[in-house]
C-alpha positions as CSV (number, residue, x, y, z in Angstrom):
1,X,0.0,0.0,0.0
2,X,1.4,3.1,-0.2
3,X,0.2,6.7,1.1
4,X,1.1,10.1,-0.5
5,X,0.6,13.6,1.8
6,X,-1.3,11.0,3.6
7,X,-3.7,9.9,0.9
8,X,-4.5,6.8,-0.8
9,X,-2.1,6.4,-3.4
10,X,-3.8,5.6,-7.1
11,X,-2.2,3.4,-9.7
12,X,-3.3,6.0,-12.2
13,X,-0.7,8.5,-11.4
14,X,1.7,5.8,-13.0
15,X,0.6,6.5,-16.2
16,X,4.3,8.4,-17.4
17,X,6.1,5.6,-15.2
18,X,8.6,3.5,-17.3
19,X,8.0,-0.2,-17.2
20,X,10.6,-1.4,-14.5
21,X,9.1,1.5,-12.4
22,X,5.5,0.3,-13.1
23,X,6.3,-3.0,-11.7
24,X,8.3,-1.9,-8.8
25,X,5.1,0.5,-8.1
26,X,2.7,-2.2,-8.6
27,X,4.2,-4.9,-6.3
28,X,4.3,-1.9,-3.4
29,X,1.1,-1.2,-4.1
30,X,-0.1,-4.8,-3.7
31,X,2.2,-4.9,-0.5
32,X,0.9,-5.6,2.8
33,X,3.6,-2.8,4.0
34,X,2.7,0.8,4.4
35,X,4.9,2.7,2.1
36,X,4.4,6.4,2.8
37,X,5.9,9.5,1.5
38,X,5.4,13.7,2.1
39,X,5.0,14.3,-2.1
40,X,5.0,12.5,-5.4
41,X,8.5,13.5,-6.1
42,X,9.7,11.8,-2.9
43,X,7.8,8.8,-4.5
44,X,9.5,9.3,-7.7
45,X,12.8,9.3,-6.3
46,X,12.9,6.4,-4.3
47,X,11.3,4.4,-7.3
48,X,14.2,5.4,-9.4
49,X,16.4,4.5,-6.6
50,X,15.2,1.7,-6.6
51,X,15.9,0.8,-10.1
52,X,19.4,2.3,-9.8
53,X,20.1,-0.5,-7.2
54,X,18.8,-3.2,-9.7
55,X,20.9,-1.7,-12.5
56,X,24.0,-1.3,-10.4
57,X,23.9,-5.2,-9.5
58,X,23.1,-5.9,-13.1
59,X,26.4,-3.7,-14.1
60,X,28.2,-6.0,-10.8
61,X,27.0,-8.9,-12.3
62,X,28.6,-8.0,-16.0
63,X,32.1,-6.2,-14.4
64,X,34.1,-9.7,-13.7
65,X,34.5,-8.7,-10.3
66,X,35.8,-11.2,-8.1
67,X,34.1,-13.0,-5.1
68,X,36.4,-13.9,-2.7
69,X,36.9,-13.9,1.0
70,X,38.4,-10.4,3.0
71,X,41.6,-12.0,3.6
72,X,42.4,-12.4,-0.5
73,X,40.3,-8.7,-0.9
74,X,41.8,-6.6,-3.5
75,X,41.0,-3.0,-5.4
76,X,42.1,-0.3,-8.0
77,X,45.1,1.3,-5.8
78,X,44.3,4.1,-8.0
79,X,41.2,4.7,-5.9
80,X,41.6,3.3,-2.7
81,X,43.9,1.6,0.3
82,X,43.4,-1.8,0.5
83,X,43.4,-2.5,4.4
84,X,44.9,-5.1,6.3
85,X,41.3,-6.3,7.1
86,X,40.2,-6.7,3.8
87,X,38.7,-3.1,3.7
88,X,39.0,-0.6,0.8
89,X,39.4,3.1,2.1
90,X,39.3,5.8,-0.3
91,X,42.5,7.7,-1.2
92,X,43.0,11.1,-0.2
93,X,42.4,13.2,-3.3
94,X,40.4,10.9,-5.2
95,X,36.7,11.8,-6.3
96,X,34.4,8.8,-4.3
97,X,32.2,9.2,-7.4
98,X,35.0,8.6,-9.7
99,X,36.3,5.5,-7.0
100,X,32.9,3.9,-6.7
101,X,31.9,3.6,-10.7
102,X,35.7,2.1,-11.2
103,X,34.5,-0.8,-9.2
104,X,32.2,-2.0,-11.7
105,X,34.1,-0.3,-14.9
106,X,37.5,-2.3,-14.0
107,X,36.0,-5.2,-12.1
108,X,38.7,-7.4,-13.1
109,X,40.9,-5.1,-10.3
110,X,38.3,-6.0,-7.5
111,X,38.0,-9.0,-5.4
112,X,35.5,-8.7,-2.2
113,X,32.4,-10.7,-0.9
114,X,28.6,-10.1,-0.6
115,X,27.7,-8.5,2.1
116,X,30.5,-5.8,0.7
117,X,29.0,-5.9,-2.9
118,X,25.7,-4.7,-1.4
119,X,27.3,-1.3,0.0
120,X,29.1,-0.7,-3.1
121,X,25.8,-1.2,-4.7
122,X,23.6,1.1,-2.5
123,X,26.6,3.8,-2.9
124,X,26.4,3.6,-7.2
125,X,22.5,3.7,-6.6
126,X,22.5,6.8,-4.5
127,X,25.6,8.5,-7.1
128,X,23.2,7.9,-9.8
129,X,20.0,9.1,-8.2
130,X,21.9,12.7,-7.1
131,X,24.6,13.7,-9.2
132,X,28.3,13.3,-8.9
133,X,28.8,16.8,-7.3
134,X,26.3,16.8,-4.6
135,X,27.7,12.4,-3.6
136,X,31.1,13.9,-3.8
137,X,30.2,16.4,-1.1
138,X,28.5,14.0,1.2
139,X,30.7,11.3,0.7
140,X,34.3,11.7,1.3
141,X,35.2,9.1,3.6
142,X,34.0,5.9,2.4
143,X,35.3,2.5,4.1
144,X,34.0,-0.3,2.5
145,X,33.5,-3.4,4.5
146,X,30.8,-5.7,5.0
147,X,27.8,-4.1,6.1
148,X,29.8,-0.6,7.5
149,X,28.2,2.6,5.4
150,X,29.0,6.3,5.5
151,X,26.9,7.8,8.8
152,X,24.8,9.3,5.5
153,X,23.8,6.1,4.5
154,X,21.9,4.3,6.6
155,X,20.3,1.1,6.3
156,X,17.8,-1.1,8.2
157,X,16.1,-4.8,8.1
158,X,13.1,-6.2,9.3
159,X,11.5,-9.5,9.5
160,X,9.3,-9.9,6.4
161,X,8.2,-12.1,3.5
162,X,7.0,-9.6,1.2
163,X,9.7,-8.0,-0.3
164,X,10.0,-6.0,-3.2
165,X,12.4,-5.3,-6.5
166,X,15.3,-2.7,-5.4
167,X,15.1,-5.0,-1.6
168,X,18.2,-7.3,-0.4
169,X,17.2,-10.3,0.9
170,X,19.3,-13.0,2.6
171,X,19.3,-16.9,1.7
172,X,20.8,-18.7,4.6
173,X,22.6,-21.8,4.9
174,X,22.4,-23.0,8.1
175,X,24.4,-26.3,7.4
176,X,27.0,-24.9,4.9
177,X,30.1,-27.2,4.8
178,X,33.1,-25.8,6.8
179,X,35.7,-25.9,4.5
180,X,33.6,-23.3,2.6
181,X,32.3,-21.1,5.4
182,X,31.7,-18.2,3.0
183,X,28.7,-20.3,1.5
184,X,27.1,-19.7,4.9
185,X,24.5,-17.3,3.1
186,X,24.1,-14.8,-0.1
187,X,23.0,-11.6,0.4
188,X,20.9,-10.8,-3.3
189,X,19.1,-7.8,-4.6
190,X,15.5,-8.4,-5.6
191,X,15.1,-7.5,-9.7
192,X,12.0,-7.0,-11.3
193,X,11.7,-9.9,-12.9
194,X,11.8,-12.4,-9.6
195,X,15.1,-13.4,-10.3
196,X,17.5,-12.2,-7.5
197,X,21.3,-10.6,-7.9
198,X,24.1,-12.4,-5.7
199,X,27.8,-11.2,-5.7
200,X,29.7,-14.3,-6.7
201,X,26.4,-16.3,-8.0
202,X,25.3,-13.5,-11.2
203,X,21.8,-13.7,-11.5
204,X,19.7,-16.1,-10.6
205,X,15.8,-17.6,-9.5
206,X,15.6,-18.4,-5.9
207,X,15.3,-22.0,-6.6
208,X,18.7,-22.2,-8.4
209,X,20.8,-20.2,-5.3
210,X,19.2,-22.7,-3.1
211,X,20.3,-26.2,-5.4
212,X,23.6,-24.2,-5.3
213,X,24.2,-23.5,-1.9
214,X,22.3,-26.7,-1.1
215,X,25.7,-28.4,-2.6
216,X,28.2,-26.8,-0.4
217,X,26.6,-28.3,2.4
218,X,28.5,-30.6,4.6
219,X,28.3,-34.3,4.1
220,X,25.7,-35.2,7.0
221,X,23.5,-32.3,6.5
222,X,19.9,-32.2,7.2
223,X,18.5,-28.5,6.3
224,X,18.2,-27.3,2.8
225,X,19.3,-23.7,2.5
226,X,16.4,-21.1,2.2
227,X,15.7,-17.7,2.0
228,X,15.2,-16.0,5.1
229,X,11.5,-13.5,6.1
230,X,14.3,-10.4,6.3
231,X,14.5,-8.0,4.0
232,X,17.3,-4.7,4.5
233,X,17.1,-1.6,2.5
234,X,18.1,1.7,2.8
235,X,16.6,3.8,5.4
236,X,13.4,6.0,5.0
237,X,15.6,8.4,6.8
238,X,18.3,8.2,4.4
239,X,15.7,8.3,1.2
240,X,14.4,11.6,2.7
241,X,18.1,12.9,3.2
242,X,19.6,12.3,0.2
243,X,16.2,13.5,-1.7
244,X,16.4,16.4,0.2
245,X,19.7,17.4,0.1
246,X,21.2,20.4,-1.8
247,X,24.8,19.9,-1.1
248,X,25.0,21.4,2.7
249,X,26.3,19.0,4.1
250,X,27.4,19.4,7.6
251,X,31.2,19.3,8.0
252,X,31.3,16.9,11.2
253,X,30.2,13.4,10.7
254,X,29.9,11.0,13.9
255,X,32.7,8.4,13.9
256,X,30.8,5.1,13.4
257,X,32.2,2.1,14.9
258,X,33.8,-0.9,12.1
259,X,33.4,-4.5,12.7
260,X,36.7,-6.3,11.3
261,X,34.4,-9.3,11.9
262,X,36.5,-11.5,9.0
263,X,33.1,-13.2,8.6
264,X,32.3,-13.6,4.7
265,X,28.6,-13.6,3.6
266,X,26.8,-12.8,6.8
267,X,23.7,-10.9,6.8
268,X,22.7,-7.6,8.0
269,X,21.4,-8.7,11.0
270,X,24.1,-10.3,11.8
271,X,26.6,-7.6,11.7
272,X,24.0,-5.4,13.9
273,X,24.7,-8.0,16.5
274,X,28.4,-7.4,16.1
275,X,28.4,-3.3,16.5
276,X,25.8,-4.2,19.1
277,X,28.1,-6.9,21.4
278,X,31.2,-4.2,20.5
């Protein structure tokens, strides 16, 4: 459902809507969730948002970036530090818009796992949906790693089984074998077409991510791997912000904590626990 200046919204405002939007619309439309915005354009903004993160994975899934675990991370030195952890911290003097569309345009430089993949994506989505000048200003100390973010990009998760395209969801694998711990789980953007977008896996239908995680499950495992009723996406809070933003950024940002967790392919939930227990 979804609610504009507190009103009902109508499926026939979607009439100049592109077809990717119109189905992104639709499906929150049909949604049991309450999807609420102050004005049409706030509407607008998150829908293309939202089809900036579906393109972004689709342009991951093309860019022969490397899936691999933190300790064998590697990036464009040209852009960023690679850090001991497995981290990538931008360069002094670098652009972050110009270090965050090399990742997919040199992907053959990059090596980094899921959970990571998803950050990079929500950063190319929000670069595409703004402008380079106005991401440049509120952007110029990004750290990637896992499930850290910029304290201007925000994300949260809840427990759900609707979800809809532009969502991450998570397919667990409770039983993964432990010689391949980072098959413990895939973190996937939903596309628009019900196939979902998994760093390491390309695209794929639900069923086929489960058959493949299902085989990198140890010998005397019981539990099929399935996809888990949580669903993380950036914050209403951060959708307002960005949408709202005309470059003033204030100059202070709050230090946010980093979890060197050296876990590959956990979900966002799990990594809350982490900064949580810190």
């Amino acid at each position: 459902m979804i609610q504009v200046a507190g009103r009902p919204f109508s499926l026939e405002s979607t009439m100049d809507f592109g077809e990717v939007e119109g189905v992104i619309i639709q499906q929150m439309h049909d949604s049991p969730e309450l999807f609420t915005y102050l004005s049409m354009n706030e509407l607008r903004f998150e829908i293309n948002l939202r089809k900036n993160i579906m393109e972004s994975a689709k342009e991951m899934s093309e860019s022969h970036a490397a899936f691999t675990i933190f300790e064998n991370a590697r990036c464009n030195p040209t852009y960023w530090n690679l850090t001991s952890a497995g981290g990538f911290l931008l360069r002094q003097g670098v652009r972050p818009s110009d270090a965050i569309l090399d990742i997919n345009r040199n992907g053959q430089l990059y090596g980094f796992e899921c959970a990571t993949a998803i950050i990079i994506i929500y950063y190319q989505a929000i670069l595409k949906s703004i402008g380079r000048e106005r991401f440049d200003y509120n952007f110029q100390n990004i750290y990637l790693y896992s499930w850290h973010t910029d304290p201007d990009l925000e994300y949260h998760y809840f427990n759900a089984d609707n979800y809809v395209p532009g969502d991450v969801v998570y397919f667990n694998n409770p039983e993964y074998h432990p010689y391949a711990p980072w098959y413990r789980g895939l973190n996937a953007v939903v596309l628009s077409d019900g196939t979902f977008f998994g760093h390491g896996f390309g695209i794929m239908t639900a069923e086929q991510v489960i058959e493949f995680l299902n085989s990198q499950r140890h010998p005397e495992s019981r539990q099929s791997a399935y996809i888990e009723n949580l669903i993380t996406r950036i914050s209403p809070t951060t959708v307002q912000k960005v949408f709202a933003s005309s470059g003033n950024r204030n100059n202070y940002k709050a230090h946010k904590i980093v979890i060197h967790h050296n876990l590959c392919s956990i979900s966002s939930i799990k990594y809350r626990f982490f900064l949580n227990n810190y």
